[in-house]
N, C-alpha and C positions, 0 to 999 in steps of 0.2 A: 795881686789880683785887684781888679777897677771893680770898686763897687757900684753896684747895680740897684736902683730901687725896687722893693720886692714883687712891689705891686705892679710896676709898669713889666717888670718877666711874665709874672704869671697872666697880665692882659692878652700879654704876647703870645702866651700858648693856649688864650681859649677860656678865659676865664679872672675872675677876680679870689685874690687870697683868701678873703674873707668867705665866698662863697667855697671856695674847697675847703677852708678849715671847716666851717661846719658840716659840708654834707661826707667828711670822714668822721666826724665825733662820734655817732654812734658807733661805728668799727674800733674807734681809740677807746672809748670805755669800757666794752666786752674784749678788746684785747688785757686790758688791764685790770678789769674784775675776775679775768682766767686768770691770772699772775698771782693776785691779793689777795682773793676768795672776801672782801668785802667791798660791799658797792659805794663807801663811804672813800678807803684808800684806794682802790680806783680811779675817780673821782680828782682826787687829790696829784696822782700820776698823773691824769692827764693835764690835769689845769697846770702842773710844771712843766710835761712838755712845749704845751701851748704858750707858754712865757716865756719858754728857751728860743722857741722859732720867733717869737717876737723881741729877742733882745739881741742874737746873735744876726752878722752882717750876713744877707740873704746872697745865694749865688745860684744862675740860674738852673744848676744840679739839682739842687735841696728844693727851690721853689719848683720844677719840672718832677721830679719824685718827692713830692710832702709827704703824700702815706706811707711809703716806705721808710723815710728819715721819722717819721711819728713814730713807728712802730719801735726802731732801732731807740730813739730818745726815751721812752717808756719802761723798753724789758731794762735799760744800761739803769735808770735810774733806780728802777726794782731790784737789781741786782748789785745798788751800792746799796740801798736800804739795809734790805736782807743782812749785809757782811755787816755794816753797824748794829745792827738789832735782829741776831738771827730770830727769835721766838713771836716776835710782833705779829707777823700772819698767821690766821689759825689756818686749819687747810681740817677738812673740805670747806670750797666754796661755800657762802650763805647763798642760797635760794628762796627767791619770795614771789616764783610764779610770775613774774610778768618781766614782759619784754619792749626796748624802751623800740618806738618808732622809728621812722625811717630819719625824721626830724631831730629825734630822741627827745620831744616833748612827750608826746600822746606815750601811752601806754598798753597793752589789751594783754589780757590775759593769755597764759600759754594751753595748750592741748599734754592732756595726761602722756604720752607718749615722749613729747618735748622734755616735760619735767623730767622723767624719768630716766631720760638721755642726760639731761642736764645734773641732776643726782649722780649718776654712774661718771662721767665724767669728771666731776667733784671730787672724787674718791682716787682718782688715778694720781699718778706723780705731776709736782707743776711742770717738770719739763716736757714730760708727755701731753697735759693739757696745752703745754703753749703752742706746740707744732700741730695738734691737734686743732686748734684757732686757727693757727695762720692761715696752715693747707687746705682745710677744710671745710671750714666756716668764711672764712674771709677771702679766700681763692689765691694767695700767694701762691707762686711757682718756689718750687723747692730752693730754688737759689737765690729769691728775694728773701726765703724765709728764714735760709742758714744765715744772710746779711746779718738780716733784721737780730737774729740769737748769736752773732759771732762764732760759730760753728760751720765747720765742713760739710757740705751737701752731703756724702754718705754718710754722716754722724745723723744729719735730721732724716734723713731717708729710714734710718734704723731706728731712730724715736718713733718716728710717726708708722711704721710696720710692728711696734710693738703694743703705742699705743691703741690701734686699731685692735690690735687681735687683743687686747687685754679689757676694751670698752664691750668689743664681741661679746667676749667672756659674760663681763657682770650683766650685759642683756639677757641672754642666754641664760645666767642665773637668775635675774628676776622673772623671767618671763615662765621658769618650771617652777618658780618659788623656791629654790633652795639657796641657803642663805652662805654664805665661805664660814670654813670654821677657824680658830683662832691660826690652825697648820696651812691653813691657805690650800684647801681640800674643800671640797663642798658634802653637803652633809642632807 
């Protein structure tokens, strides 16, 4: 394959590299603070993918889908982590109430309701929170999303049907107050 300079592709479709890496960063950090459950190794995922796309030879595939190759770059490299260092991520996610901007400079505080989604989420399984991000949060189509997690479309079809009715769930429990008991019964 003839390489292509990355920057003159992406002109080519509308836009410059630099401006699409940034205005996905905030999408790549909340895909990757679901992953890590801390906003610090997040952080750290992304700023590798972002070195990968800038070190490896661009083709107009990769620069015409960057959020999607981000996304797949991100979970692979969480998913080498992890097998080196199972215990390194705590799980649940850390939660500090605020959400980074569209820019992902600014910041503003979240609405109680938010948090509390964001909390019950926390608590689910990561593979459930991740498909949970993708589809839901971030609007991948179920079949960018299985790419992106190297999994079968009916594999993430039944994640994301479980982890719905399982977030249902803990809403549902917080919202009567009742708390699961250790049997996974609510009490």
């Amino acid at each position: 394959m003839q390489y292509r300079d990355p920057w003159r592709i992406l002109e080519e479709n509308g836009g410059t590299v630099k401006e699409k890496l940034v205005s996905i960063l905030p999408k790549m950090q909340r895909f990757a603070h679901t992953l890590t459950g801390l906003r610090d190794d997040a952080d750290n995922l992304v700023q590798r993918a972002c070195e990968r796309f800038l070190r490896t030879p661009e083709t107009p595939d990769k620069v015409a889908r960057l959020e999607n190759w981000m996304y797949r770059v991100i979970h692979n490299a969480w998913v080498d982590e992890n097998r080196s260092m199972p215990t390194k991520y705590p799980d649940p996610l850390e939660t500090d109430g605020e959400i980074a901007g569209k820019r992902g400079g600014h910041s503003v505080s979240e609405p109680p309701n938010l948090t509390r989604v964001r909390l019950e989420m926390a608590s689910l399984p990561v593979d459930q929170r991740a498909v949970l991000m993708l589809v839901c949060v971030d609007g991948l189509s179920y079949q960018e999303a299985a790419g992106v997690l190297s999994i079968p479309a009916g594999v993430l079809a039944s994640r994301l049907s479980r982890a719905r009715l399982a977030l249902a769930e803990k809403l549902r429990q917080s919202n009567d107050g009742e708390a699961p008991q250790a049997d996974g019964k609510t009490g």
